[in-house]
C-alpha positions as CSV (number, residue, x, y, z in Angstrom):
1,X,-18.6,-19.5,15.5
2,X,-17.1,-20.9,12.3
3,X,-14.0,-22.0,11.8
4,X,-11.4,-19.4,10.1
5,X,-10.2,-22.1,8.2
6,X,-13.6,-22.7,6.6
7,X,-12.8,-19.0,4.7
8,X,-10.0,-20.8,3.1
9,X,-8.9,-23.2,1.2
10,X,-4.9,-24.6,2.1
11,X,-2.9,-26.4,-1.0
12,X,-0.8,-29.5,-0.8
13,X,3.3,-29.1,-0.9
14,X,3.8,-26.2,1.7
15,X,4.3,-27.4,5.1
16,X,8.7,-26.2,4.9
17,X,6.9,-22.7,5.2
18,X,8.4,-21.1,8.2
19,X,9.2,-17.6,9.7
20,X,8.9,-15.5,6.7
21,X,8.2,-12.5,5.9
22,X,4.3,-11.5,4.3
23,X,3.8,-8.5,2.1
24,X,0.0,-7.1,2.4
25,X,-1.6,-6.4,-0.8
26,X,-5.4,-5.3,-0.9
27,X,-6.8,-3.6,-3.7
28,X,-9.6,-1.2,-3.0
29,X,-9.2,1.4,0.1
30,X,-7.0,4.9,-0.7
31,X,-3.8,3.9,-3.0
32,X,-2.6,7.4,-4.2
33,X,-0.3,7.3,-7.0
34,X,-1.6,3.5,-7.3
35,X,1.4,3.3,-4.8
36,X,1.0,-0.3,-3.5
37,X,-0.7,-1.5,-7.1
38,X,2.3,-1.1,-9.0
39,X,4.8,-2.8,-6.1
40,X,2.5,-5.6,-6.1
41,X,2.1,-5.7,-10.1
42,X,6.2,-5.5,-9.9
43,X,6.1,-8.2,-7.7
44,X,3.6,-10.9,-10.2
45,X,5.3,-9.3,-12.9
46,X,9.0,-10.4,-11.6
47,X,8.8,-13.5,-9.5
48,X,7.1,-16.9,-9.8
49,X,4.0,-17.1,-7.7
50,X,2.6,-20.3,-6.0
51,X,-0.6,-20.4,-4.2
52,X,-0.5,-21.3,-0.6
53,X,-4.0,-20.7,-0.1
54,X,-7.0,-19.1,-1.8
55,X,-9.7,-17.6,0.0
56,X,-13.6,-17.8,-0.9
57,X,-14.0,-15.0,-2.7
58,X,-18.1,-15.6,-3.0
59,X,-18.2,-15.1,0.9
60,X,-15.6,-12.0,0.7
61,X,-16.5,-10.0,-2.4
62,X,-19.5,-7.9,-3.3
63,X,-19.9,-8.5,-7.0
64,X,-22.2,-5.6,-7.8
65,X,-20.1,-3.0,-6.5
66,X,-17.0,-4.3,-8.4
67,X,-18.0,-6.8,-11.3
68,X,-15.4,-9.4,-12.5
69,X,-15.0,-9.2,-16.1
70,X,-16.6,-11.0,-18.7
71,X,-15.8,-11.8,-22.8
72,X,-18.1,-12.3,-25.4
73,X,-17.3,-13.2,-28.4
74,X,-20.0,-12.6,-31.4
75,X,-23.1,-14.5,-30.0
76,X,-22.0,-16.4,-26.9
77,X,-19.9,-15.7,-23.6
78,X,-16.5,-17.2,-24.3
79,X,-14.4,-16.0,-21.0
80,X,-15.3,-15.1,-16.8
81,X,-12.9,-14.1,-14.8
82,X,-13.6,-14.3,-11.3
83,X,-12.3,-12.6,-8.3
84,X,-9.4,-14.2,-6.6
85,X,-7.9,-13.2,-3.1
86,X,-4.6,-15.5,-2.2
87,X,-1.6,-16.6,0.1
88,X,1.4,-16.9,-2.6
89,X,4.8,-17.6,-2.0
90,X,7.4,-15.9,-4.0
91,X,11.4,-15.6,-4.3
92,X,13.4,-12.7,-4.5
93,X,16.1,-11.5,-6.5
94,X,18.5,-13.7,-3.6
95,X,16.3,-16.2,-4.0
96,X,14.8,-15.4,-0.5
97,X,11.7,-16.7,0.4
98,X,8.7,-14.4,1.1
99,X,4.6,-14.6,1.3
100,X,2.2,-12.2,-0.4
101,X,-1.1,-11.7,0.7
102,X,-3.0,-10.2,-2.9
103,X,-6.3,-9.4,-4.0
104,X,-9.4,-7.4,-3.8
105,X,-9.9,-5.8,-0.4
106,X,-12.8,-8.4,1.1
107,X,-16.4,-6.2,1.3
108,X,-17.8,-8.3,3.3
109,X,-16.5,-10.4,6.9
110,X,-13.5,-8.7,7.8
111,X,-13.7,-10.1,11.0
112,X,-13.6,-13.8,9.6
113,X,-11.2,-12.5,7.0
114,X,-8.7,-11.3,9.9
115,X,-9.3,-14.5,12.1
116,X,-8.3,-16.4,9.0
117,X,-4.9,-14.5,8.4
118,X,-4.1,-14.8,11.5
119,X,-4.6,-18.8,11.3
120,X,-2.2,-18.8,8.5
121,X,0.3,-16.3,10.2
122,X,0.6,-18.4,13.0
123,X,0.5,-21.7,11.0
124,X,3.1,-20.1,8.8
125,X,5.3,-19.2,11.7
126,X,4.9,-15.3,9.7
127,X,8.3,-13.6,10.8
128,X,6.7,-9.7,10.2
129,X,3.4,-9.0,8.4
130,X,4.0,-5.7,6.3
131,X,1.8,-3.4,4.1
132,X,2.2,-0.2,1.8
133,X,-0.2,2.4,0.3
134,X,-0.1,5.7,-1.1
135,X,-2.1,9.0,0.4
136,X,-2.7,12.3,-0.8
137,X,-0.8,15.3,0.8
138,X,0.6,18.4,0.1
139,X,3.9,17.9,-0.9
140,X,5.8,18.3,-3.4
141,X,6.9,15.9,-6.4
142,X,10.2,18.0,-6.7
143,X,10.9,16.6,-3.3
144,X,12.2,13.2,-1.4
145,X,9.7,11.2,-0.8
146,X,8.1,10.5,2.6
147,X,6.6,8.4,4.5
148,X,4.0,7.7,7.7
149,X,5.2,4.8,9.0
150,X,2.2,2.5,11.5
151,X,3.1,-0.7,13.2
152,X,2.3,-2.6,16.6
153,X,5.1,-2.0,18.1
154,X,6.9,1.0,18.5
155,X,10.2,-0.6,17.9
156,X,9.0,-1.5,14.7
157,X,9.0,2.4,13.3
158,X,12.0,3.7,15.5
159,X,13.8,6.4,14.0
160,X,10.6,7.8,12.6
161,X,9.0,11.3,13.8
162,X,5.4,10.7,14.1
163,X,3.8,13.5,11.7
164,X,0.7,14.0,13.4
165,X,-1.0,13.4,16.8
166,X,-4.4,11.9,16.5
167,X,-7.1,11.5,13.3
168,X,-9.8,9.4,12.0
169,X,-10.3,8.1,9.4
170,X,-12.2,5.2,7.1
171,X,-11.4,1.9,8.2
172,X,-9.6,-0.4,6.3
173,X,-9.4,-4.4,6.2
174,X,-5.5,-4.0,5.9
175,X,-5.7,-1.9,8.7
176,X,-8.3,-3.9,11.1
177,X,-6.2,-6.7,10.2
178,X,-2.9,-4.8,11.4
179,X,-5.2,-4.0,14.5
180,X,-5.7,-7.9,15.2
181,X,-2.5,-9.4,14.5
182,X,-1.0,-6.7,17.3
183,X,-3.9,-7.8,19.7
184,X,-2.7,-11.4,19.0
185,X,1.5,-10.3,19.5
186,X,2.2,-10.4,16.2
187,X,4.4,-8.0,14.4
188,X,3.2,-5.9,11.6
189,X,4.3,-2.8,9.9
190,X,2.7,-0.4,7.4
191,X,3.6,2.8,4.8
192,X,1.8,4.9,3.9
193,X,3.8,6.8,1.0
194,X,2.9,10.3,0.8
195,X,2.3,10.9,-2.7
196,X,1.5,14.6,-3.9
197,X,-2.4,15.7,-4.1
198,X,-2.3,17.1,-7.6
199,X,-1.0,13.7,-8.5
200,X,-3.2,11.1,-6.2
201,X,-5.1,10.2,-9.0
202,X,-2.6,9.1,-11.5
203,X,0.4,6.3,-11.8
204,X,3.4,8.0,-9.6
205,X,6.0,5.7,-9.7
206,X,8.3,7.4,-7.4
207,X,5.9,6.6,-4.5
208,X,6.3,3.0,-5.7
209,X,10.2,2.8,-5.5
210,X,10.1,4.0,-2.4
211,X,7.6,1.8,-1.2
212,X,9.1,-1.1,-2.1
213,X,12.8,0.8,-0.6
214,X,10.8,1.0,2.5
215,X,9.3,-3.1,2.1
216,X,12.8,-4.2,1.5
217,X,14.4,-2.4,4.4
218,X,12.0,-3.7,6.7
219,X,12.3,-6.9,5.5
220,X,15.6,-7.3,4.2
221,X,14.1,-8.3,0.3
222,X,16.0,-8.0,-2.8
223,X,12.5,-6.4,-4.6
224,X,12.9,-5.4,-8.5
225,X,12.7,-1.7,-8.9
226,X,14.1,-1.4,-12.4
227,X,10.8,-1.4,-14.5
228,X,9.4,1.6,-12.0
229,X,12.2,3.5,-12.4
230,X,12.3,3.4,-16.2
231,X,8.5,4.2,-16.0
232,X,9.7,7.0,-12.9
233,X,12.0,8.8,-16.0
234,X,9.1,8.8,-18.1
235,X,6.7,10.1,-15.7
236,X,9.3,12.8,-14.0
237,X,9.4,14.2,-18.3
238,X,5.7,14.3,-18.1
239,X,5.1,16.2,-14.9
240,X,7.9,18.5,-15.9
241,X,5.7,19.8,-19.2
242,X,2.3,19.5,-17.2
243,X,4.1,22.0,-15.0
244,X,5.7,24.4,-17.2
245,X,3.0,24.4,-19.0
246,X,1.0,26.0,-16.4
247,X,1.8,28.9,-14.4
248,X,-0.8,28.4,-11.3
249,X,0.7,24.8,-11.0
250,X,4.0,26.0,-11.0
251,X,2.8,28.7,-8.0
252,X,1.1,25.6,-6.2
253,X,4.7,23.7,-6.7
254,X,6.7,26.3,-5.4
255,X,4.0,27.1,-2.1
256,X,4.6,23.7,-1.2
257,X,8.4,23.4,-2.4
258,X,8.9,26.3,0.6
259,X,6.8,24.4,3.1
260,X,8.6,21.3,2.9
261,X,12.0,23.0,2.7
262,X,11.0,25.2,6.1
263,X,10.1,21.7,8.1
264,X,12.6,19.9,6.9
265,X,15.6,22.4,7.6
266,X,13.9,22.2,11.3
267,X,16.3,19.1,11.4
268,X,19.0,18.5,13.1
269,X,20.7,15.7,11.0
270,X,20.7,16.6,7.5
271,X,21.3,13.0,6.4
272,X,17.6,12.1,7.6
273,X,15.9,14.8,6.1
274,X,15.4,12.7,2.5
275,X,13.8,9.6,4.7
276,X,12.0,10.9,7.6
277,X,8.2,12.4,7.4
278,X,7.0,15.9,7.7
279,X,7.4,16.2,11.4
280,X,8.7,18.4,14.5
281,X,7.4,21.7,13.3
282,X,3.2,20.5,13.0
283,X,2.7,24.4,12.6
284,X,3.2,23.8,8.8
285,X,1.5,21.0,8.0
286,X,-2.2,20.0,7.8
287,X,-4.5,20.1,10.6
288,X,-6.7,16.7,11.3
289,X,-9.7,18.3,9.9
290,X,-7.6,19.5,6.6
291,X,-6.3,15.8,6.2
292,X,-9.4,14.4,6.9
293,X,-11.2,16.6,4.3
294,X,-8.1,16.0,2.0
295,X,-9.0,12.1,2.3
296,X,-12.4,12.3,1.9
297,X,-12.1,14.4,-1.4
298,X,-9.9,11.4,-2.5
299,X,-12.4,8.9,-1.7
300,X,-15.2,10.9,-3.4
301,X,-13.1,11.3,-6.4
302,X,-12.2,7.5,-6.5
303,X,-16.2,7.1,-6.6
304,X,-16.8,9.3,-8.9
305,X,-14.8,7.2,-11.1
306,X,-16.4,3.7,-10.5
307,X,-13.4,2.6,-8.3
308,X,-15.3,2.2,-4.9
């Protein structure tokens, strides 16, 4: 068996990295809204990043089902940009050390891919591994956003109403990985944002704040949320006139505006109502089979559009 460090490549001037926390960013598997995309461009967009360690992307990435880009300029190539999956270190808004796990979602080895994360989580001394994505569901945008929190230990996601029993669905290397860092003892803890299905396809922004709400409670980050939510005021105009400007959307809107309100007012404690998922009353939401159709549909559509 190879090494997991072989997958990797470590860089000088790191070794005072201890027991923080590491943010999960793969680009590739279901991201409704482009939920997790837009924390993670936040993140670059904010904060100073320093490479801890770059994987070998030749080994990880299938370059014919997502090509890096190229330039040419009038008769000869002038530019290549090839893909780059790394281990950064960034600081937040308290100056607050934290690690970020970013890039394409690896094709190819996810088993040598996991054993090397977990080399570097244990190297690292990682505190709490944590990951956030967006999926489609019938909900409404007019609504609090909610959330289906995973982890590998229940005490990770107490508080939070499990939605629904038992599905499958198409693996992910996020997920594996969340698998073998829990076989291993290591904590790790993932959202998936529900993001509305008539709006899986585009930018939702709101998803994204409370993403990152979720990321910083977890972890106790200062994250910047102040671009997304001058983009969220933007985008909230938007959907308003895309709705008004169409009576069966406004119909779909109001179906699920009720179905939400009906579970929700199932609650005991009002105050939890905005944070917690669709729970306790499963009667109203989506069978397996429904959800599972819902994703698949997503998956096709993502396809369909040369996003793999």
């Amino acid at each position: 068996m190879r090494d997991p460090a072989d997958l990797y490549e470590l860089h000088p001037g790191f070794d005072d990295i201890a027991g923080l926390a590491m943010l999960v960013c793969l680009d590739g598997f279901v991201d409704a809204g482009h939920t997790g995309r837009q924390v993670a461009e936040a993140l670059f967009e904010r904060f100073e990043a320093e490479e801890v360690a770059t994987f070998d992307a030749d080994r990880l990435v299938d370059y014919r089902s997502r090509r890096p880009s190229m330039t040419f300029v009038e008769n000869t190539w002038t530019d290549y940009e090839p893909p780059k999956l790394a281990l950064y270190r960034m600081h937040d808004e308290e100056n607050a050390p934290f690690l970020v796990l970013y890039g394409p979602e690896p094709d190819r080895e996810w088993e040598a891919f996991a054993a090397a994360v977990v080399q570097l989580v244990e190297r690292f001394s990682v505190s709490l591994s944590i990951s956030t994505h967006g999926v489609p569901m019938a909900v409404p945008h007019t609504r609090p956003v909610t959330v289906t929190p995973h982890s590998t230990r229940p005490e990770l996601v107490e508080g939070h109403t499990p939605w629904i029993g038992r599905i499958e669905v198409p693996a992910s290397a996020a997920a594996m990985l969340e698998f073998r860092l829990g076989e291993r003892g290591h904590d790790f803890v993932g959202y998936a944002v529900h993001v509305p299905s008539y709006l899986a396809q585009s930018q939702y922004p709101r998803a994204a704040i409370a993403a990152a709400g979720y990321v910083a409670g977890a972890t106790g980050l200062a994250l910047p949320t102040g671009g997304l939510e001058e983009v969220a005021g933007a985008t909230d105009v938007d959907i308003a006139e895309q709705v008004a400007a169409s009576a069966e959307v406004q119909r779909v809107v109001a179906n699920l505006e009720r179905q939400y309100d009906d579970i929700m007012s199932s609650r005991t404690d009002p105050e939890e109502r905005p944070t917690l998922p669709l729970a306790d009353d499963e009667a109203g939401l989506p069978t397996a089979d429904e959800l599972g159709a819902e994703l698949e549909r997503y998956l096709a559509e993502r396809e369909g559009d040369g996003n793999g």
